[in-house]
Backbone as CSV, one residue per row, in Angstrom:
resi,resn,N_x,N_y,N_z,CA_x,CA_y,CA_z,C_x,C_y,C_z
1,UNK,-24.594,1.870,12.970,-24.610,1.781,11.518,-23.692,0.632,11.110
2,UNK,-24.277,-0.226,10.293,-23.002,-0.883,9.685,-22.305,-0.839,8.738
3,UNK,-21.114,-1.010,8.939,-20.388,-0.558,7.799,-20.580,-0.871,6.346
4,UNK,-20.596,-2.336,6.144,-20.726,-3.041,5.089,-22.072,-2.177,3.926
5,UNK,-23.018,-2.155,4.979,-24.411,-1.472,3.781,-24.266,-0.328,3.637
6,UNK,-23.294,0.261,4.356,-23.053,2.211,4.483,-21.943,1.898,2.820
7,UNK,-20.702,1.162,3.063,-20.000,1.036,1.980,-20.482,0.708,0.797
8,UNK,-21.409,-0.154,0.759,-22.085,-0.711,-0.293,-22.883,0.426,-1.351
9,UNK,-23.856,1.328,0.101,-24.949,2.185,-0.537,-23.718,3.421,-1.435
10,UNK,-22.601,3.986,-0.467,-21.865,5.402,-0.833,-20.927,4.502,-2.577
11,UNK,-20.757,3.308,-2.258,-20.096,2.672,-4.049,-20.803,2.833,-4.768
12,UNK,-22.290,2.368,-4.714,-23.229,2.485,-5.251,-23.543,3.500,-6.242
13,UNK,-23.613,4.380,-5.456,-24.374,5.957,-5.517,-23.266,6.718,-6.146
14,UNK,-22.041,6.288,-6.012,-20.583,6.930,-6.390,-20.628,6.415,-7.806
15,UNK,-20.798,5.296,-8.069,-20.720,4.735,-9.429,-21.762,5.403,-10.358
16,UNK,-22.951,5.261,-9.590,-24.006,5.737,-10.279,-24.210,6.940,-11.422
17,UNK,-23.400,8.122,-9.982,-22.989,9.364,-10.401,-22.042,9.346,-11.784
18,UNK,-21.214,8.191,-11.476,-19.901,8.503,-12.462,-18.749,8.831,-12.219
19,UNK,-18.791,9.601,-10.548,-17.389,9.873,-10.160,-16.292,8.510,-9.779
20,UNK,-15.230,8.696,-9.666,-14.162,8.213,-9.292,-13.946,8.778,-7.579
21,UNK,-13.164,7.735,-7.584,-13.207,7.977,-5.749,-12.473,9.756,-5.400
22,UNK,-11.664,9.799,-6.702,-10.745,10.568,-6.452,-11.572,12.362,-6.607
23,UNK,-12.433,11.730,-8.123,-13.195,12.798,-7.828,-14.924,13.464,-6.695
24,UNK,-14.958,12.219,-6.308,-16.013,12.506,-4.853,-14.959,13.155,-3.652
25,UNK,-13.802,12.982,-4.030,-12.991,13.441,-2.661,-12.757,14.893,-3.347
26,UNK,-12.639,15.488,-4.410,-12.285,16.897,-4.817,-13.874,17.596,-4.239
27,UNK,-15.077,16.660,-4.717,-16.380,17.299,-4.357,-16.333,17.224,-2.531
28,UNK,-15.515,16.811,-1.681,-15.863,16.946,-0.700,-15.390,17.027,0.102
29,UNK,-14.102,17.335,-0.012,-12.989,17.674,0.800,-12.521,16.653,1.623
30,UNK,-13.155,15.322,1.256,-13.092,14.085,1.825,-11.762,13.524,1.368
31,UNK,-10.691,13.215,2.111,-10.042,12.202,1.393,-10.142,11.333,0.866
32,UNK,-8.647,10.973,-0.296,-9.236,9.446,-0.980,-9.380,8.478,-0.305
33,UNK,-8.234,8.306,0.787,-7.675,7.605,1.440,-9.193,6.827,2.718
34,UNK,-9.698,8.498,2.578,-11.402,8.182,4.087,-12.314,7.345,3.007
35,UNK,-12.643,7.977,1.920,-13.313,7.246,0.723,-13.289,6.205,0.751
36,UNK,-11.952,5.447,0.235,-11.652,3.956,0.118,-11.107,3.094,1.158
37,UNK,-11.229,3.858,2.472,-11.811,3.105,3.874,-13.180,2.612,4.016
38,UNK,-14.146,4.103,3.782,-15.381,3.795,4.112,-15.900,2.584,3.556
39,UNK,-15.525,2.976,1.793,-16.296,2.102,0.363,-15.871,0.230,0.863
40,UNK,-14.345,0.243,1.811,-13.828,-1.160,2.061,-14.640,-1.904,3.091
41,UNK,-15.734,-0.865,4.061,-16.079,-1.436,5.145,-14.974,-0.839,6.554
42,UNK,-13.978,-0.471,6.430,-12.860,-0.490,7.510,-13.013,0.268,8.477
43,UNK,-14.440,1.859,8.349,-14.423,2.157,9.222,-15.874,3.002,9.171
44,UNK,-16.465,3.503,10.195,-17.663,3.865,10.215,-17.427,5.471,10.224
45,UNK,-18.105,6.021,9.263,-18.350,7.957,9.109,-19.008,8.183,10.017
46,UNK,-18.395,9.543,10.231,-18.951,10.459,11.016,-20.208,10.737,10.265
47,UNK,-20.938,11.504,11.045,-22.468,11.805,10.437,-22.021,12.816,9.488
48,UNK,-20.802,13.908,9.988,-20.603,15.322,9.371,-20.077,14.420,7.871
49,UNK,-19.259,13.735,7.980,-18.952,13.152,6.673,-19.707,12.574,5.615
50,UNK,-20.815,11.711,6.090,-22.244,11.535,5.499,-22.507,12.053,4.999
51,UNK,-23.110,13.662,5.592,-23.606,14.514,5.415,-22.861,15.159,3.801
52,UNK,-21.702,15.311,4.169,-20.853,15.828,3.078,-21.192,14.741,2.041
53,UNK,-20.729,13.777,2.134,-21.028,12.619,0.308,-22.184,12.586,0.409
54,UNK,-23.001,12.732,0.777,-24.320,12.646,0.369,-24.727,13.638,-0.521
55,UNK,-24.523,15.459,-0.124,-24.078,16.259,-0.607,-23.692,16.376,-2.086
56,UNK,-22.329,16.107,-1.695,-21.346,16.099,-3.281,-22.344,14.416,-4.366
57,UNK,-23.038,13.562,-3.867,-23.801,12.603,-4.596,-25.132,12.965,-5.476
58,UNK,-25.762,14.221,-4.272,-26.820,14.841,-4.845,-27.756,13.596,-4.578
59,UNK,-27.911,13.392,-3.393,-28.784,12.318,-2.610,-28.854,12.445,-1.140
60,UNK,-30.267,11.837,-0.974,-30.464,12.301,0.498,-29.690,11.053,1.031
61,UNK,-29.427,12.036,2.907,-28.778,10.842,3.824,-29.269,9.511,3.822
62,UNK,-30.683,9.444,3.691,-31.391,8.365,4.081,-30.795,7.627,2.649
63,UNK,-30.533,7.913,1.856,-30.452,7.011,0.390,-28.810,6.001,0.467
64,UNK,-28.098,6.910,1.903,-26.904,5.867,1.787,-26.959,5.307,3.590
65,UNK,-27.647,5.676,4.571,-27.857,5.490,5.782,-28.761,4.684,5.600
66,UNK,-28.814,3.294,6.061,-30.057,2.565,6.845,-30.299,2.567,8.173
67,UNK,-31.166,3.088,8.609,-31.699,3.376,10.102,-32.460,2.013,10.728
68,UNK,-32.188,1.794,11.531,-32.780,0.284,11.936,-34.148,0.839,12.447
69,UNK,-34.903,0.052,12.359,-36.458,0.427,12.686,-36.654,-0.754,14.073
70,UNK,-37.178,0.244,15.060,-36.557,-0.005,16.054,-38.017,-1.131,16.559
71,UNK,-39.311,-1.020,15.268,-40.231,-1.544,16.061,-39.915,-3.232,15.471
72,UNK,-38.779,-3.535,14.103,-38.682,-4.364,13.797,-37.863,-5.383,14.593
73,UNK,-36.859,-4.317,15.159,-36.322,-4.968,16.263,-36.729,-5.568,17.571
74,UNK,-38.185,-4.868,18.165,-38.908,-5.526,18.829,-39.497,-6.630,18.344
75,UNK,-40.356,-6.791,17.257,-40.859,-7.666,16.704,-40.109,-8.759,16.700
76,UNK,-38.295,-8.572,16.343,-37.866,-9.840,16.626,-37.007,-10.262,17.781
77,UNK,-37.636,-9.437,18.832,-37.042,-9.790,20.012,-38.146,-10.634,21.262
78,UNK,-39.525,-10.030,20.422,-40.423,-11.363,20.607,-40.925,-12.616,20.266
79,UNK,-40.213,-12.349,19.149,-40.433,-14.128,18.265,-39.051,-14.786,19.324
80,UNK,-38.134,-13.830,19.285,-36.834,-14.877,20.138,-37.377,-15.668,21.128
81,UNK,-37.872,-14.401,22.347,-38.066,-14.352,23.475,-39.172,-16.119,23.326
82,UNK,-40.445,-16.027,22.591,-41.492,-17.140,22.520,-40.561,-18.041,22.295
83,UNK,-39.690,-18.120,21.231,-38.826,-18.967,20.956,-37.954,-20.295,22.255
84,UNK,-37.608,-18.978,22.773,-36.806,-19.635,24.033,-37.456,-20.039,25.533
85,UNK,-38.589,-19.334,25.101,-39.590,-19.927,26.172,-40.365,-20.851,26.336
86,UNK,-40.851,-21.241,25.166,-41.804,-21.933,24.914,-41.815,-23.384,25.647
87,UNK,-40.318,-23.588,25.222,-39.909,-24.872,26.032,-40.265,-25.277,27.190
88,UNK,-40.847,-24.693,27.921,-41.344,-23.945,29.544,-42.739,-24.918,29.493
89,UNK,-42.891,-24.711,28.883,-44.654,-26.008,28.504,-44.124,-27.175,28.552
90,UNK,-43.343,-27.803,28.403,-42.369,-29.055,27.993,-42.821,-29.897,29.460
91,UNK,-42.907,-28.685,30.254,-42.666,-29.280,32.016,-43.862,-29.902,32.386
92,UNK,-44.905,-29.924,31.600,-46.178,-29.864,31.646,-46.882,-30.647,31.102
93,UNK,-46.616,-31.097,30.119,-46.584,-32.178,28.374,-45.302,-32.602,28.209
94,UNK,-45.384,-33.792,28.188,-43.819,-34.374,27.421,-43.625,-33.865,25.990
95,UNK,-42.515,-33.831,25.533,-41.956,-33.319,24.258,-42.755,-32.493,24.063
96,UNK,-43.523,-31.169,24.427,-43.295,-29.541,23.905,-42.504,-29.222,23.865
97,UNK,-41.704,-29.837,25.013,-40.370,-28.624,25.317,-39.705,-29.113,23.950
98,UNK,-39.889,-29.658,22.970,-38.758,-29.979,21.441,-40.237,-29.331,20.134
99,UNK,-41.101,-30.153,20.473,-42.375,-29.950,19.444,-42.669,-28.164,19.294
100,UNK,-43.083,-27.511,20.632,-43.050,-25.932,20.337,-42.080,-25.201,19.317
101,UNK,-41.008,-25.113,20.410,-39.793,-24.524,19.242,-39.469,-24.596,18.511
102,UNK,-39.668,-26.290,18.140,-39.561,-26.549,16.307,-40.714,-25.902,15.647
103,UNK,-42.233,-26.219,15.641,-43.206,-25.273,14.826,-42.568,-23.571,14.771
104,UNK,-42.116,-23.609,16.213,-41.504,-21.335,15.200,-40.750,-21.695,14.619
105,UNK,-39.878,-22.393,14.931,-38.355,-22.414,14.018,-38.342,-22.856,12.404
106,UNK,-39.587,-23.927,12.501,-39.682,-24.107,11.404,-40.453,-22.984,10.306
107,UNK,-41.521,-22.107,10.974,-42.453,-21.228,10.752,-41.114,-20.050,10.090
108,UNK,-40.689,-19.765,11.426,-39.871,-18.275,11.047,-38.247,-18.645,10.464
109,UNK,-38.074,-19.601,10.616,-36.514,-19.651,9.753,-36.042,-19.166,8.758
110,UNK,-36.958,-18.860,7.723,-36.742,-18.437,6.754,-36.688,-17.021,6.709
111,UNK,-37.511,-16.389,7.459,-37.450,-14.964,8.026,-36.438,-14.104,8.280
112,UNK,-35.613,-15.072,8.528,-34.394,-14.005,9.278,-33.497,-15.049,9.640
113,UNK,-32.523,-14.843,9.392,-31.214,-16.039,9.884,-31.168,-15.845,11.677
114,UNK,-31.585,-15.336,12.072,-31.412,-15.006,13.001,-32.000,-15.416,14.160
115,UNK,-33.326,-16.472,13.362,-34.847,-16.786,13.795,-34.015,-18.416,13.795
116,UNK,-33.086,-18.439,12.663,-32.721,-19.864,12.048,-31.851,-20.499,13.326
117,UNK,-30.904,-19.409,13.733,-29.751,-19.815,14.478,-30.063,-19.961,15.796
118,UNK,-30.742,-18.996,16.078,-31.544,-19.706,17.299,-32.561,-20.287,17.861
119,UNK,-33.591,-21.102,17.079,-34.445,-22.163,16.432,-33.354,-23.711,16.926
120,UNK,-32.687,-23.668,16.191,-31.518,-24.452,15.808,-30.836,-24.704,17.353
121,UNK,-30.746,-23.853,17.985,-30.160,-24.460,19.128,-30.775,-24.728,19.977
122,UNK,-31.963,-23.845,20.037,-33.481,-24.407,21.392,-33.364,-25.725,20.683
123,UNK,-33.895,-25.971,20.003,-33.868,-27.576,19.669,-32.974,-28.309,20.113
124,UNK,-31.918,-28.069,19.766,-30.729,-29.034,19.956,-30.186,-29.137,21.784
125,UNK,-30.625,-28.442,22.113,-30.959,-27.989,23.293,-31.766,-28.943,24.179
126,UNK,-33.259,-28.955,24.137,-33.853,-29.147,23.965,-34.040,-31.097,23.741
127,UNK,-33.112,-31.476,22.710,-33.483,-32.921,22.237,-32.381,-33.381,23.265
128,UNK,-31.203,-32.453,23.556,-29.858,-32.781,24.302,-30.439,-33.387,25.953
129,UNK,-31.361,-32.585,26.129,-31.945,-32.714,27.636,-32.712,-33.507,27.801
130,UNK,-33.334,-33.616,27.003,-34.699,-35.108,26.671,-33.764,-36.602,26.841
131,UNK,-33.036,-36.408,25.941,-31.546,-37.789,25.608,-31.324,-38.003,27.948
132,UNK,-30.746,-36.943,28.258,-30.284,-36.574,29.504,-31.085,-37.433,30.078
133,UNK,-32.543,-36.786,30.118,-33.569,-37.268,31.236,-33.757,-38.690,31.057
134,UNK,-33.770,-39.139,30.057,-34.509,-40.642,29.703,-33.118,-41.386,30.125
135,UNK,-31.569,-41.043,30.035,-30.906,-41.414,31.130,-30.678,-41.218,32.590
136,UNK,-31.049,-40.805,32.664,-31.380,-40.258,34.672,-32.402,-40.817,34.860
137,UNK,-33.455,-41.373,34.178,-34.636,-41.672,34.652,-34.127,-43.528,34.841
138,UNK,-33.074,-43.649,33.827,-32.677,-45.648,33.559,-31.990,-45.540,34.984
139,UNK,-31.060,-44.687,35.370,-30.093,-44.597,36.005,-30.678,-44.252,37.595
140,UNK,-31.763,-43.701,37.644,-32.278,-43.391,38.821,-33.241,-45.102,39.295
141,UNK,-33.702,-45.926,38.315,-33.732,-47.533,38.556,-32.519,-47.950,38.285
142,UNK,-31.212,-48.101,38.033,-30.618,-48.960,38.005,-29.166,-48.295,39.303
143,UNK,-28.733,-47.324,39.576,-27.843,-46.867,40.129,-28.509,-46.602,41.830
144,UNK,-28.050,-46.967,42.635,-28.449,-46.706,44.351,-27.891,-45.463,44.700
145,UNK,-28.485,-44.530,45.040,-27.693,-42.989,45.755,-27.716,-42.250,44.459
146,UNK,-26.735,-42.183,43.364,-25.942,-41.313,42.327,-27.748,-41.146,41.312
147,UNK,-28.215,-42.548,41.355,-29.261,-42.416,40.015,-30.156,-41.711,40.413
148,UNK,-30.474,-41.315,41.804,-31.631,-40.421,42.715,-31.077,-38.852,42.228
149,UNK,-29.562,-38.881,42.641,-29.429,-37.587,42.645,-29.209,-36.835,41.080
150,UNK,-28.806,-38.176,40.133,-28.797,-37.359,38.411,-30.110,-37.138,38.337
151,UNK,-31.301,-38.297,38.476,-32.300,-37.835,37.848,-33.130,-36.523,39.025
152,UNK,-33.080,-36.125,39.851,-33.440,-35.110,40.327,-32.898,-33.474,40.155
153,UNK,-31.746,-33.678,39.552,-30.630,-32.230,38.828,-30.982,-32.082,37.937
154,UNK,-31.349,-33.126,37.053,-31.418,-32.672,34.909,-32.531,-31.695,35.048
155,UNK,-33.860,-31.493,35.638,-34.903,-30.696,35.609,-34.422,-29.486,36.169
156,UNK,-33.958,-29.375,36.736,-33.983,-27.307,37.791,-32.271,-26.855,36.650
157,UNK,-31.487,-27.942,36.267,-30.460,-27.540,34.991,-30.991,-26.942,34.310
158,UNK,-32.091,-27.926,33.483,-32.562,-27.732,32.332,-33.301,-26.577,32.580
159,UNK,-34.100,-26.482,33.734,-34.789,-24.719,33.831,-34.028,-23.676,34.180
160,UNK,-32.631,-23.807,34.940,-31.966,-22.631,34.615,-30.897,-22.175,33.691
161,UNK,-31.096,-22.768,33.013,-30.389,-22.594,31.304,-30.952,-21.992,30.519
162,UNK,-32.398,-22.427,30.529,-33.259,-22.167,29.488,-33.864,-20.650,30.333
163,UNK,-34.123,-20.425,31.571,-33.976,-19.133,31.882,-33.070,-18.305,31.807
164,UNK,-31.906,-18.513,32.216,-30.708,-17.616,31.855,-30.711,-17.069,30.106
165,UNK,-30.909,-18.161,29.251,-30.991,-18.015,27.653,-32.381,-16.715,27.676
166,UNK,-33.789,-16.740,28.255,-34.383,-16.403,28.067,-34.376,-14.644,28.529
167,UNK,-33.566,-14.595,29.553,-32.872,-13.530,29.923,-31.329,-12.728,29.077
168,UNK,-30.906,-13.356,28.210,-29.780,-13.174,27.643,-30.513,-12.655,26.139
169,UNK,-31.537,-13.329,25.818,-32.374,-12.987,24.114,-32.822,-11.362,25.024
170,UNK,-33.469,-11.480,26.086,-34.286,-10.043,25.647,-33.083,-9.129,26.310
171,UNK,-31.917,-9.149,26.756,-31.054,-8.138,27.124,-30.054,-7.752,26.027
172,UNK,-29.882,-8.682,24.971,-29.012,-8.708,23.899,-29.269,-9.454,22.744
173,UNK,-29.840,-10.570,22.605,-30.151,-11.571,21.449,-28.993,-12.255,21.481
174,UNK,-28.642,-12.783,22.389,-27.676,-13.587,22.603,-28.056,-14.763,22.857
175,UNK,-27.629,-16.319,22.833,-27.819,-17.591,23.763,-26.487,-18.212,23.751
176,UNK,-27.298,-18.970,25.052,-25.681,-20.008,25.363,-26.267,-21.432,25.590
177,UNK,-26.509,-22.392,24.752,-26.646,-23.805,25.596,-25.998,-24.642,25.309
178,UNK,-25.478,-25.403,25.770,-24.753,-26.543,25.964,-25.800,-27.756,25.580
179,UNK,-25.276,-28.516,24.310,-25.536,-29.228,23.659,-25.140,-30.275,22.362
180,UNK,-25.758,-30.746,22.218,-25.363,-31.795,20.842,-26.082,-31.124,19.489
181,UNK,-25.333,-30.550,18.745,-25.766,-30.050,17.165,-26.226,-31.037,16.429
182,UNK,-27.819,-31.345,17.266,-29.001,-32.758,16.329,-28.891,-31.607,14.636
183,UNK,-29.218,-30.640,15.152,-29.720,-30.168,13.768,-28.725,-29.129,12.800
184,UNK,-27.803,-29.223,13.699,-26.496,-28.641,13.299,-26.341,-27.413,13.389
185,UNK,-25.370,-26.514,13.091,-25.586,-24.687,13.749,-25.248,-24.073,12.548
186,UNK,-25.740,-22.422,12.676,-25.409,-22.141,11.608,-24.905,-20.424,12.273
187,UNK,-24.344,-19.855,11.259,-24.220,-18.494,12.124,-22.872,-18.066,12.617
């Protein structure tokens, strides 16, 4: 649960009513002190406590609880997942690996900050490694020994980054890449 929309909904609903903090705590044996923790964000209720202000509000749980809907959370754990994969075509076609991820990112950004922030770094990602290769590729003609061995590393890098990332979105929604902020970060 998070705190912030739990505090938000029980102020809400407290105001609504008319009570004072002081008097939702006479209706509920709640302290003032738990009250104007919860209402601050500072700490997360017990369910039994819920249960109680919800109670003394004369509103159901669900009216101050948001329950995450767990199929929405899939839904955006597959836009990630395409997200961070997509790049994977790149190996195949020059510039997918930047052109894919930008069409979702640009598609779903608006969707969800969440779509934004990591959009934002496949790209940057992404344009960081492109920059890379087109030096390893000068450097693999102009350098004897060293330019063989940069430009033969930037590719199996660049694929186990972008796998590790692709493994890190569907275990947590997390990423990590190492890069230049072309498009800047947000988040």
């Amino acid at each position: 649960m998070k705190n912030t929309q739990f505090a938000e909904r029980l102020s809400y609903q407290r105001k609504l009513k008319g009570f004072s903090q002081e008097q939702l705590a006479d209706r509920t044996k709640v302290t003032v002190r738990t009250i104007q923790r919860i209402e601050k964000g500072e700490v997360t209720p017990h369910l039994r406590t819920v249960k109680l202000l919800a109670a003394a509000l004369e509103v159901d749980v669900d009216e101050l609880l948001q329950l995450d809907d767990p199929r929405e959370e899939n839904i955006q754990t597959k836009w990630l997942l395409l997200m961070h994969s997509s790049p994977f075509i790149g190996f195949l076609m020059p510039f997918l690996n930047i052109l894919c991820p930008l069409f979702i990112w640009i598609h779903k950004r608006e969707d969800n900050s969440l779509y934004d922030v990591h959009g934002r770094a496949v790209i940057n990602f992404q344009i960081t490694m492109t920059l890379i290769y087109a030096l390893a590729f000068i450097a693999l003609l102009s350098v004897e020994g060293f330019g063989f061995l940069f430009f033969i590393a930037v590719i199996p890098y660049t694929a186990i980054v972008m796998l590790a990332n692709v493994i890190a979105v569907i275990k947590a929604q997390k990423y990590f890449y190492p890069s230049i902020p072309f498009l800047g970060t947000r988040g």
